[in-house]
C-alpha positions, 0 to 999 in steps of 0.5 A, a space after each residue: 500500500 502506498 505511503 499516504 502524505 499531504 499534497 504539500 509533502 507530495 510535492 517536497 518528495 518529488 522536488 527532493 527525487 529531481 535531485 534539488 537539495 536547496 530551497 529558497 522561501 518565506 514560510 506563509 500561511 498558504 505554504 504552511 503544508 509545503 513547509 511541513 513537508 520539508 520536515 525531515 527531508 535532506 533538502 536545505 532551506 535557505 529563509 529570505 526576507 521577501 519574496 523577491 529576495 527568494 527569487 534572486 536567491 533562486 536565481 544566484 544560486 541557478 547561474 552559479 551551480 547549473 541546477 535550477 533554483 527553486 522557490 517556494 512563494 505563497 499565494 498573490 502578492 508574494 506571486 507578484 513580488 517575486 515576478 520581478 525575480 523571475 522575469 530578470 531570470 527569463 531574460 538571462 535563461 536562467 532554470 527558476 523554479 517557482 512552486 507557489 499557493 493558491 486559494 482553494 480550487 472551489 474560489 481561484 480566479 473568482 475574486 470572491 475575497 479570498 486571502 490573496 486571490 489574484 484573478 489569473 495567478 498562473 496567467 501572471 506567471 506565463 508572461 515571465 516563465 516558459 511553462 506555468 501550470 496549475 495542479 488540479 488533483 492530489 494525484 497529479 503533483 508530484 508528476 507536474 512538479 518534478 516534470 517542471 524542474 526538468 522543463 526549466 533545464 530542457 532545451 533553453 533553460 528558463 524558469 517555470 511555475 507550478 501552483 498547487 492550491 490549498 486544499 490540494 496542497 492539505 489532502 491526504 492521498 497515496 504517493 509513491 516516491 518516483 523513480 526517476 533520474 535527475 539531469 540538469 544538461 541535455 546529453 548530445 547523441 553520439 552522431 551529433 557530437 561526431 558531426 560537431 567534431 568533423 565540422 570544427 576540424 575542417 574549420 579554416 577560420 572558427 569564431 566560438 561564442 559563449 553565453 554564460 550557461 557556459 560558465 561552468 565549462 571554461 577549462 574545454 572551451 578555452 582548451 577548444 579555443 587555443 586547439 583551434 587557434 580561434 577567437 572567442 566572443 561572448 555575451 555579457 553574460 559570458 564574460 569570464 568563461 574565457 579569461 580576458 586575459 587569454 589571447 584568444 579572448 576578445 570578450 563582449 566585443 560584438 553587439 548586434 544592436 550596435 551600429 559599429 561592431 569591431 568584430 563584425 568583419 570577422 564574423 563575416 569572415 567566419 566560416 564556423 560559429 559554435 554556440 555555447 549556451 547563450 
């Protein structure tokens, strides 16, 4: 038989099962259930002071780990406080997770008055996200919340929200703790990376450009960069991937809404441009 557990401990055990091991948030009185839910699990709780402080906090820790950072925000104004947070995170492809409240199933999106109802809370936060999504039933949470915190590192990472109203959130029903094998980087088939490799061997004249997803792949992409003899531009976010030192290193010295470009006869001249997680 399985384990009986609230929607809010559901939830916990399948953000612990993606491998997060670092929360962000405020305790509220409509996150109480997700909270309990931390009782005993391995995964940190770091406390912020506001809810948009918890965002940043998520977002810092995503940029400097590669992992998604994740937030646990109440209902409403704490939604739209950490909406700044997430939106700054869309912009720099950054994997935010925002696990959020939301009144009862019965009242959302009535306004009859409920404690922090917003008329469209998961609207709000599909402006600012790739994927915003409502659980509607005990059985179906820790499926959408594990499912969005891999979505937020699939393809280009960028955040996502899942809310989870109260009474999901308080009822008791059957979980079995998933098995399921946490990645946070997409693996290239081995056909692709062999394409890759003839295209960047057959190079005359490769210019690499970096974002800062690529922040935690310096030491190849330089290594890359000096095999190949090719300069390395990046975005702004990318500065620091090759060192400004390095002489391969030409930094953020191209900017495509600029009306004089340094770099733009190079580009032209190129005959290969790998990307790298911008």
């Amino acid at each position: 038989m399985s384990e009986q557990v609230t929607g809010g401990s559901a939830a916990i055990a399948a953000i612990e099962a993606a491998g997060v091991d670092v929360v962000f948030g405020i305790p509220g009185v409509h996150t109480l259930a997700l909270y309990d839910g931390l009782h005993g699990r391995k995964i940190r709780h770091i406390l912020a002071r506001h809810e948009q402080g918890a965002g940043f906090m998520a977002d810092g820790y995503a940029r400097a780990t590669g992992k998604p950072g994740v937030a646990l925000i109440i209902t409403g104004p704490g939604i739209t406080n950490v909406a700044t947070a997430v939106g700054e995170a869309y912009a720099d492809s950054s994997p935010v997770v925002v696990i959020s409240s939301q009144v009862e199933r019965e009242y959302a999106g009535k306004m009859r008055g409920n404690l922090h109802d917003l008329r469209d809370q998961s609207g709000l936060m599909g402006i600012v996200t790739k994927q915003s999504t409502k659980v509607h039933e005990h059985r179906d949470i820790a499926g959408q919340v594990y499912g969005a915190i891999q979505a937020s590192t699939a393809g280009r990472p960028r955040p996502v929200h899942v809310e989870v109203p109260l009474d999901v959130l308080a009822e008791v029903g059957p979980f079995a703790e998933p098995e399921l094998h946490p990645t946070y980087r997409a693996t290239p088939t081995v056909e692709t990376v062999e394409k890759a490799a003839a295209a960047l061997a057959s190079a005359r004249r490769p210019i690499i450009y970096v974002g800062g997803g690529a922040s935690d792949a310096s030491e190849p992409i330089t290594a890359l960069a000096e095999i190949l003899g090719a300069p390395v531009l990046c975005s702004i976010m990318g500065k620091g991937v090759v060192a400004d030192d390095n002489p391969y290193s030409l930094g953020h010295a191209w900017d495509p809404w600029g009306r004089e470009n340094p770099a733009d006869s190079l580009l032209a001249e190129a005959d290969l441009v790998p990307v790298s997680y911008t």
